[in-house]
VEXGU-182203 format. One record per residue (C-alpha): x, z, y. Coordinates in steps of 0.05 Angstrom, whole numbers, plus 5000, padded with zeros to 4 digits. Example, Ala and Ser with C-alpha at 12.3 -4.5 7.8 and 13.67 -1.06 7.14 Angstrom:
524651564910 527351434979 
This chain:
450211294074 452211194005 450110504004 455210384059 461410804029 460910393957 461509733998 466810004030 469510153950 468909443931 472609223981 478709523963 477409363891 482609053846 481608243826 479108483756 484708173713 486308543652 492608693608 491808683537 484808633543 485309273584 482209253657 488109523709 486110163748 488910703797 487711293785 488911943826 488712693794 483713133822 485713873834 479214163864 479814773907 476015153948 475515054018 470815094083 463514834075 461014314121 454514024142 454613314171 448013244224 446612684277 443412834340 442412764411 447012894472 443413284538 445013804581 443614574580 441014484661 435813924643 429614104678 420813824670 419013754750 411513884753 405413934804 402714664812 396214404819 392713784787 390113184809 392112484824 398412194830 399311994902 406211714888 412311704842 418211474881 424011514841 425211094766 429811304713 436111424713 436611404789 440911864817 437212404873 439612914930 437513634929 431513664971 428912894967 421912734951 421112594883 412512464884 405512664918 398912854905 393612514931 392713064985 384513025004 382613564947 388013954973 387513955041 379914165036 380914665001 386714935054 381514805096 375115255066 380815715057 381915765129 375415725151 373516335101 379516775124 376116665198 369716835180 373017415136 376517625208 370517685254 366418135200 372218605199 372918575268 365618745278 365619205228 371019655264 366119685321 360019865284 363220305249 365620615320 359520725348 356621125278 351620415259 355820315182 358620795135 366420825125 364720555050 361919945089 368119865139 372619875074 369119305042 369718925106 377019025111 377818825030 375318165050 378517955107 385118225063 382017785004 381617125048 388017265080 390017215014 386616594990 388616175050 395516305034 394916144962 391315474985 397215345033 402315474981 399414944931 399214384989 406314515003 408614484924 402513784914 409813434928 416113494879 422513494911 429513494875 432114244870 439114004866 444013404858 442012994793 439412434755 432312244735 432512274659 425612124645 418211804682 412212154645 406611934705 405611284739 402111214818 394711334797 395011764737 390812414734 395712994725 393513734708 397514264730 403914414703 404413734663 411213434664 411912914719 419212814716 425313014669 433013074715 439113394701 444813624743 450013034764 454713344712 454713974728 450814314664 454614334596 454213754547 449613984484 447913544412 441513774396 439513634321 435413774268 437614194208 434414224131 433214854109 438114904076 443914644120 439415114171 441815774124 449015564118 450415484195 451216094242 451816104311 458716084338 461615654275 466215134300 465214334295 467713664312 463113134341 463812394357 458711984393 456011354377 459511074453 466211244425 467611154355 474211524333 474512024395 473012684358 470713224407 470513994398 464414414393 461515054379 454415184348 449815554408 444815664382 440015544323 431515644323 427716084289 422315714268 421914904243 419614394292 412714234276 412013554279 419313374243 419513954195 426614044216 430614704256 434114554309 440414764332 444714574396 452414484392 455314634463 461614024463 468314494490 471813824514 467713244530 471112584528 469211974561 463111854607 456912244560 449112104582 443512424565 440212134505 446911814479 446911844398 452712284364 454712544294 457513344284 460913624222 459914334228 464814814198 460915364172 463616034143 461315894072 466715624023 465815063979 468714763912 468114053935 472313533919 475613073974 476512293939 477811603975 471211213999 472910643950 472211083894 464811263896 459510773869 452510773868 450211143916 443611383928 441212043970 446612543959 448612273883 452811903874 457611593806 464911593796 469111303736 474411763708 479911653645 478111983579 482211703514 483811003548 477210923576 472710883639 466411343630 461211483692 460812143715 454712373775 457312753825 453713043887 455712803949 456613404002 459713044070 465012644102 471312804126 475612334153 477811834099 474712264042 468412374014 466613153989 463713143925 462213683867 461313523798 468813463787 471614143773 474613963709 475713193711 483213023712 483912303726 478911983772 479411193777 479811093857 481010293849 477809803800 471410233789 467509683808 469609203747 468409643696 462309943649 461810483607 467210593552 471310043583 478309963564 483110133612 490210193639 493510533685 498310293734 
């Protein structure tokens, strides 16, 4: 990021030409104050109704017969199961539940005429209630061995292709509602940032789409625990007033607000040089001369960078910085 913001600094950089062996420079006096904290943090657009479509039951994909990003109707087929596994067992389901039937049934008649106990007559009657029981699980699973679309959407994502052995309750397909969910940015917070934001602090996002359309948004909510695999907490920022035509898995940028307060400094892009990480070097005017000073670079706000590390530097060079070395002679104009 740094990199970036000191070419833009060099761009707007004087011609070098000097005055009485003096190099020319603009300066601009820096009055820090304190004022709202912010944490910068890309991250990905979704939807809070996005929803994993799975199988109840494993085995093999019969068919997948939708692709991504294609819209769907509530109630179309989305994919199969290979349906012999199933359908046997519906079958040795039905076929126990029978036999189940006739015991009890000849059970009630023994049991009539004083041949079997009562204890006996009870057991008979727990299995034919425990087959009853199994045939209707067996039935339920052959009706849910298809995926059909709950409601009006999009397919966001294909995990399985025609073929593939699925277990049950592995992800088959990702959708969304057609617009209907709130718009989220999901992203991935430091530790630090992570203990400086709060849930309902206030921020404005822009995504990648649509450069310069700011959009407002409020932090929802923010994880407990780090992600294991990135090392980062996430946190989703639920966008008040979407602009333009947003898809899942669209790139954006949020500058969250936070209710900390900070002594950061706001100075021109074309006055930081240097950069690397979060440092960063600016020039400033001591005696008639340039001298480096580090500074820590804390986010971007419009046409400003926020830095610390100038709380009690006067005159900060904003153009010609890039023409100069330490203890350079300059003048002001």
């Amino acid at each position: 990021m740094l990199t970036l913001l000191s070419a833009c600094g060099s761009a707007d950089a004087t011609n070098g030409t000097t005055e009485n062996g003096a190099t020319p420079v603009t300066i601009m006096h820096v009055r820090p104050s304190r004022t709202a904290a912010t944490v910068s943090v890309p991250g990905l657009f979704t939807t809070d109704d996005e929803t994993a479509l799975s199988f109840l039951s494993g085995g093999i994909v019969r068919s997948v017969l939708v692709k991504e990003g294609e819209p769907v109707k509530a109630g179309q087929l989305l994919a199969t199961l290979e349906p012999t596994n199933i359908d046997a067992q519906v079958q040795q389901a039905q076929l126990g539940s029978e036999k189940a039937e006739r015991d009890r049934q000849r059970a009630e008649a023994l049991y009539k005429d004083s041949v079997i106990s009562l204890e006996m007559l009870q057991n008979a009657r727990t299995g034919a209630a425990v087959a009853k029981e199994q045939l209707t699980s067996a039935q339920y699973g052959r009706r849910h061995a298809e995926i059909r679309a709950s409601s009006d959407g999009f397919v966001l994502r294909k995990f399985v292709n025609e073929g593939q052995l699925v277990g049950a309750g592995s992800p088959v397909l990702m959708v969304n509602g057609a617009g209907k969910g709130k718009w989220l940015l999901k992203a991935g917070l430091s530790d630090k940032d992570w203990a400086q934001v709060n849930t309902g602090d206030s921020a404005a996002v822009v995504a990648d789409a649509y450069p310069g359309r700011t959009m407002q948004a409020v932090v929802n909510s923010k994880s407990a625990g780090a992600d294991p695999r990135s090392g980062l907490f996430q946190v989703e920022l639920r966008v008040v007033d979407p602009l333009g035509q947003l898809a899942s898995g669209l790139y954006g940028k949020a500058v969250i607000r936070t209710q900390g307060r900070s002594d950061a400094v706001a100075i021109p892009y074309e006055a930081l040089l240097d950069g690397n990480g979060d440092q960063g070097v600016v020039f400033i005017v001591e005696n008639g001369k340039a001298h480096k000073m580090p500074v820590v670079v804390r986010g971007i706000t419009g046409t400003h960078v926020l830095v610390n590390g100038l709380d009690s530097t006067k005159a900060l060079i904003v153009k010609g910085g890039p023409y100069l070395t330490e203890s350079t002679a300059v003048v002001v104009r």
